[in-house]
VEXDRENDO-632242 format. One record per atom (N, C-alpha, C): x, y, z; residue in one letter. Coordinates in steps of 0.001 Angstrom, whole numbers, plus 500000, padded with zeros to 6 digits. Layout:
<sites>
XYZA
...
</sites>
This chain:
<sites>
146611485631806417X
145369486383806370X
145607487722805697X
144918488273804970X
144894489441804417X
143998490445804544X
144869490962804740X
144099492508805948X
143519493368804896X
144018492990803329X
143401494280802598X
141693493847802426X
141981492460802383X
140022491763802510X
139427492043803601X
140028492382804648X
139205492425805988X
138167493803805629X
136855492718806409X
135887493660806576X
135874494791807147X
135475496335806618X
135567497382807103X
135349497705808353X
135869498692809243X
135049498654810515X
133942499799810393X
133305499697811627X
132031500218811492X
132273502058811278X
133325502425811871X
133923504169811326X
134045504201810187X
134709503248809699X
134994503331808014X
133320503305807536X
132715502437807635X
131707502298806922X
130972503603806909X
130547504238808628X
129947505389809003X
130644506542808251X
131942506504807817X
132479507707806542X
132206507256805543X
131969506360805294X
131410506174803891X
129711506363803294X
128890506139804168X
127646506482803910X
127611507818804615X
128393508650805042X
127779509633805929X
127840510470804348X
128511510272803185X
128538511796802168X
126905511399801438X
126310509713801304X
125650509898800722X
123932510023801717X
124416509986802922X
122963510823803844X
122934512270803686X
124219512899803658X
124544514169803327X
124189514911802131X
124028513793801143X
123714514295799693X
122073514315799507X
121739512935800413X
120044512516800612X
119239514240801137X
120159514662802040X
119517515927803179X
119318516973802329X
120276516909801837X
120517518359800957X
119639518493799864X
119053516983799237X
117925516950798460X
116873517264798877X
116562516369800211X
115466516559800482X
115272518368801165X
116006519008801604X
115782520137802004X
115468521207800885X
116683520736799630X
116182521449798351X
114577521074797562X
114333520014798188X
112971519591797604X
111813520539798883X
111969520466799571X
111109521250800746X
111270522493800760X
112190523147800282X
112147525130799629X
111670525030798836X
111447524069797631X
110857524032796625X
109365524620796716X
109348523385797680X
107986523497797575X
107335524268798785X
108029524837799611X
107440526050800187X
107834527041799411X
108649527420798420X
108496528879797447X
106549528350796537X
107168527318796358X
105863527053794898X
104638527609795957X
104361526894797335X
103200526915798093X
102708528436798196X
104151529307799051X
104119530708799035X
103494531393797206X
104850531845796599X
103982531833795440X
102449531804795244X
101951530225795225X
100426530288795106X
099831531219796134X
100120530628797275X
099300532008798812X
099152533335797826X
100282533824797742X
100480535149797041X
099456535440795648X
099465534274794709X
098664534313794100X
097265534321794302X
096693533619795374X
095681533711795663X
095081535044796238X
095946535365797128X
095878536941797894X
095506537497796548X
096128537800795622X
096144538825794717X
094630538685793884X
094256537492793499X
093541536774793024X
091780536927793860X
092424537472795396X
090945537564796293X
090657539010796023X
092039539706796292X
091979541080795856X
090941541716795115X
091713541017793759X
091238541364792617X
089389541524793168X
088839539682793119X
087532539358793337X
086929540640794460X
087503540798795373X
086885541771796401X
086634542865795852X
087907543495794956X
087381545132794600X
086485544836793475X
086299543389792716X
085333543104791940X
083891543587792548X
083754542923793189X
082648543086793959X
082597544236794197X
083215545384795172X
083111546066795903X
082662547084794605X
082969546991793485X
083201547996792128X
081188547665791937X
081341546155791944X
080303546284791372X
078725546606792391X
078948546537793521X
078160546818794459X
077769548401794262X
078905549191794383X
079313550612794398X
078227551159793283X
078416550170792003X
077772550847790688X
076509550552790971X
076031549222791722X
074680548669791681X
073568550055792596X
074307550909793719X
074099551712794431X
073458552742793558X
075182553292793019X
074940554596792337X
073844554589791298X
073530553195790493X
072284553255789804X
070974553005790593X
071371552641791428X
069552552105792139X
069558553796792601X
070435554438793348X
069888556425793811X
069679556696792574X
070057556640790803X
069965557153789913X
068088557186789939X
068236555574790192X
067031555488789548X
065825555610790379X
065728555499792039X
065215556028792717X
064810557846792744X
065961558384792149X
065303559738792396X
064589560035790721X
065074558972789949X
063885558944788688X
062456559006788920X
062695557525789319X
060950557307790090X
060561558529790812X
061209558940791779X
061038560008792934X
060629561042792243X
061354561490791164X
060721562970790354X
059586562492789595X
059342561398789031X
058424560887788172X
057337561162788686X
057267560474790018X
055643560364790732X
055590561792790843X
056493562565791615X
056355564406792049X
055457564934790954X
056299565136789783X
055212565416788286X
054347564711788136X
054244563632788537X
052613562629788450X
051796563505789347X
052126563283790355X
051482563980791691X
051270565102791257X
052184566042791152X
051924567633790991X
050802567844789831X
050902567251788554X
050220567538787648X
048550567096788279X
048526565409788860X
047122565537790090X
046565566842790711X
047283567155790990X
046791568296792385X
046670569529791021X
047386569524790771X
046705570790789547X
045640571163788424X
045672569454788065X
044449569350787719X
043101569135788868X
043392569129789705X
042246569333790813X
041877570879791246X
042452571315791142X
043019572670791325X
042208573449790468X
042580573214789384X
041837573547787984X
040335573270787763X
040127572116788271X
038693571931788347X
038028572648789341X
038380572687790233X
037622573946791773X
037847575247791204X
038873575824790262X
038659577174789094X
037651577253788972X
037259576257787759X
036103576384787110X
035158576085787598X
034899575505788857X
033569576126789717X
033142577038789174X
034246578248790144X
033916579436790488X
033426579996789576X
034355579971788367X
034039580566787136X
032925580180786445X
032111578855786559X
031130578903785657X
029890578635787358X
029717579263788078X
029091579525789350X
029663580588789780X
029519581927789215X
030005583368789885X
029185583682791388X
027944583303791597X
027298583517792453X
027507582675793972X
028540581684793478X
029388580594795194X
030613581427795554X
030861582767794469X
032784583218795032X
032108583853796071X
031268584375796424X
031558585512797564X
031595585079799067X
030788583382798891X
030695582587800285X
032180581764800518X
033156581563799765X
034518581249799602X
035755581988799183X
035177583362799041X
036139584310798684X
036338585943799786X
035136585777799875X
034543586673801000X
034285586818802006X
034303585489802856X
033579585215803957X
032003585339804244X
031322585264803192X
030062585703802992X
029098584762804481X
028100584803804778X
027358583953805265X
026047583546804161X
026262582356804308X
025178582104803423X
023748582297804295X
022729582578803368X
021028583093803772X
020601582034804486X
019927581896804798X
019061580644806490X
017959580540805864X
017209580026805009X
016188578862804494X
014621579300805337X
015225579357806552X
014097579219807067X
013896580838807477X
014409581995806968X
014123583531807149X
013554583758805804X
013480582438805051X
013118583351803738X
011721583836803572X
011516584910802743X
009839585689803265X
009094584772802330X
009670584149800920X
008057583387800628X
008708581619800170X
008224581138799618X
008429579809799300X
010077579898798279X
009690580854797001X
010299580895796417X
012116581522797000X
012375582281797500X
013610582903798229X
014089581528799465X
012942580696799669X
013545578958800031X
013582578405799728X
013185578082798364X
013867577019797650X
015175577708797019X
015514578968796514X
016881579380796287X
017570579355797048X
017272579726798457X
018199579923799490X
018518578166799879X
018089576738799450X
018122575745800211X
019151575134798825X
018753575466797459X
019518575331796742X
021005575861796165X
021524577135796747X
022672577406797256X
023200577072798261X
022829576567799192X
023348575715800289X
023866574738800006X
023103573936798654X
023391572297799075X
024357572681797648X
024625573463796896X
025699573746796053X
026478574384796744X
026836575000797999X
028041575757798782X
028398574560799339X
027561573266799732X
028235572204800334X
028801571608799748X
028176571015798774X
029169570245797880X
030236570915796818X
030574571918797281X
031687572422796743X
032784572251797539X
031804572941798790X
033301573000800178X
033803571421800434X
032668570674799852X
033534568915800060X
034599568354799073X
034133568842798010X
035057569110797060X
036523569699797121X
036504570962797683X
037792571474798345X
038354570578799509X
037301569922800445X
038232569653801617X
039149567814801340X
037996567618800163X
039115566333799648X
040237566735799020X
040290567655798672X
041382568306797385X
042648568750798569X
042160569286799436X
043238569822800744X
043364568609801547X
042438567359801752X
043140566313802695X
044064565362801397X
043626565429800328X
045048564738799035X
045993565508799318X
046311567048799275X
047503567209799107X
048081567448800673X
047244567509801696X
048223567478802728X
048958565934803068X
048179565147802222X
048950563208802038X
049882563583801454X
049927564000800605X
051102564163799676X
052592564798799995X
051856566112801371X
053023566980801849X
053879565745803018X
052644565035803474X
053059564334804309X
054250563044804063X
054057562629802605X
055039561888802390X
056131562648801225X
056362563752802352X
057728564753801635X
057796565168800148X
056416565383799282X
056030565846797944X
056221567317798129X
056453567899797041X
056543569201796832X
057114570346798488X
057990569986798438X
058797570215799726X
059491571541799327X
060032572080798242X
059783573697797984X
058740573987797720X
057495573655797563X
056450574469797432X
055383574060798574X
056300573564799503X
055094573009800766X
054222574199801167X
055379575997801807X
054664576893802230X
053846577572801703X
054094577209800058X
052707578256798866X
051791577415799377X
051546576158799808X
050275575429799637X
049780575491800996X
050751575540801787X
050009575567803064X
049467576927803288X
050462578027803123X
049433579467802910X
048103579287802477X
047883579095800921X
046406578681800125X
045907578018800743X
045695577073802125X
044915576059802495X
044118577293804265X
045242577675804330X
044747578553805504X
043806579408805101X
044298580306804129X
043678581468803404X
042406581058803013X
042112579939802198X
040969579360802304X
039826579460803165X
040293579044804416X
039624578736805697X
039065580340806088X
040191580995806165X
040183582512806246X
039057583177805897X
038888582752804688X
037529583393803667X
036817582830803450X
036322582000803989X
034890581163803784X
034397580239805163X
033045580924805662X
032594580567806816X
032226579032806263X
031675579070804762X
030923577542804663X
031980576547804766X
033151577029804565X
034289576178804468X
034531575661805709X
034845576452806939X
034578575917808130X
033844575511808661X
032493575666808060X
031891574689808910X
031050573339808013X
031640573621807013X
031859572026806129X
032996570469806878X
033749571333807519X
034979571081807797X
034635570531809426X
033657571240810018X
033453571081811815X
032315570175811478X
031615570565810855X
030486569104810498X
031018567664810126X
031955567814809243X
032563566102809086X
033416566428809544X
034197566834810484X
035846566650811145X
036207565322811245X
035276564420811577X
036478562889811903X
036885562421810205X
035815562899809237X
036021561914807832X
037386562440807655X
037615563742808352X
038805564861807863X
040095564558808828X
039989563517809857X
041236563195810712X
040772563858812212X
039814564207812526X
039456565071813388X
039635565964813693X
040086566787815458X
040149567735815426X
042036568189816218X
042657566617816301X
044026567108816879X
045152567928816514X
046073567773816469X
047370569211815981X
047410568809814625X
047617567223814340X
047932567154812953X
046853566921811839X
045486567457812395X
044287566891811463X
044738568503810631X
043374568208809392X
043178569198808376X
042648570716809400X
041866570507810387X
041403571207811615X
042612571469812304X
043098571005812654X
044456571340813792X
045357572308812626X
046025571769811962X
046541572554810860X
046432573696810588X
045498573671810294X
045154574780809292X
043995575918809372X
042467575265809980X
041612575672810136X
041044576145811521X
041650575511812553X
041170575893813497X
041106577721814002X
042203578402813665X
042357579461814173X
041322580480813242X
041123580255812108X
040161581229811137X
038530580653811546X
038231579664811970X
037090578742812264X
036630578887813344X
037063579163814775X
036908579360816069X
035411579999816216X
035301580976815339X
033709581570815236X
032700580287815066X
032808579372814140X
032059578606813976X
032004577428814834X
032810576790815992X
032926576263816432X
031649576621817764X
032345578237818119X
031460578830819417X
030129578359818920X
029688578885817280X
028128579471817098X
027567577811816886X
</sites>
C-alpha cells in the first residue's frame, strides 16, 4: 500500500483550504470598505450638495424679501404722494372758496355768527340772510368731508410727519367758525358721531361746546 496516495486527512485538508477562505475574507472585507468609503463619500457629497441647495434657497428667499420691502415702500411712498397731492388739491379748492366768496371768510375765519332769517326787517335782508346760510352750509360740508378724508388717511399711518400740522389746522378750524360746529353737531353720525375717536371727539368738541349747550 502506498501511503504517498493515501487520502489526506481532514487537518491536512483544513490547512489547505484555510489560506484560500483567508484570501476569500480579505476580499470580501476589501470589497465592503470599498464600498462603505464610495457610500460615505456620496453621504458627504450629498451633505455638501443639500448645503449648497439650502443656502440656495435661503439666498434666494433673503433677495425675494429685500425686494418685496424695496418695493413695498415704493408703493408705500407712491400712494403717500398720490394721497398727499389728493388732500392738497382739496385743500386748494376750499382756497378758492374763500377767495372768490370774500364775504363766507369772516363766518370761518372769525367766528362770525351768521344773521337769523327770521330777524330780518324786510323781505329782501331774508332772502340774503337765507342765501348765505345755505352757502355757509355747503361750504362747511365741504370742509367736513375734506377733514373726515384726511383723518382716513392719518388713520391708516399717511403723512405721519405731518400728522400734527394737520391736526392743528383741523382744530383751529373748529376754533373759528361757529357754522363749522354746528354743521358738524347737525350731521355728527354721517361724521362717526360723537365718541373719542369721531371727527367730534377729536377735534371739535372742545371749541364747539357753545353750540352744543345753545
Amino acid at each position: 500500500m502506498n501511503f504517498n496516495d493515501a487520502e489526506s486527512s481532514p487537518r491536512d485538508r483544513k490547512q489547505a483550504v484555510a489560506p484560500e477562505i483567508h484570501r476569500a475574507t480579505n476580499s470580501e472585507v476589501a470589497r465592503l470598505e470599498a464600498e462603505h468609503a464610495h457610500a460615505q463619500a456620496r453621504r458627504s457629497g450629498d451633505m455638501k450638495r443639500r448645503r449648497l441647495e439650502l443656502w440656495l434657497i435661503g439666498a434666494g428667499v433673503a433677495a425675494t424679501l429685500i425686494a418685496a420691502a424695496y418695493q413695498y415702500s415704493g408703493i408705500r411712498n407712491t400712494l403717500e404722494s398720490n394721497t398727499a397731492a389728493s388732500l392738497y388739491s382739496q385743500q386748494q379748492e376750499i382756497d378758492k372758496i374763500f377767495v372768490e366768496h370774500t364775504d363766507l371768510q369772516p363766518y370761518f375765519w372769525l367766528r362770525k355768527q351768521l344773521p337769523e332769517p327770521e330777524t330780518a326787517k324786510n323781505p329782501e335782508e331774508k332772502r340774503a340772510a337765507e342765501n348765505l346760510s345755505a352757502r355757509a352750509e355747503a361750504v362747511s360740508y365741504r370742509i367736513l368731508d375734506h377733514f373726515a378724508h384726511l383723518k382716513y388717511q392719518m388713520n391708516m399711518q399717511a403723512f405721519d410727519t405731518e400728522r400734527a400740522d394737520w391736526e392743528a389746522y383741523i382744530s383751529q378750524s373748529f376754533e373759528r367758525s361757529l357754522v363749522l360746529c354746528r354743521a358738524l353737531w347737525t350731521d355728527r353720525e354721517a361724521f362717526g358721531g360723537t365718541g373719542p375717536q369721531s371727527l367730534w371727539g377729536l377735534y371739535a368738541e372742545p371749541a364747539c361746546k357753545d353750540v352744543v349747550q345753545g
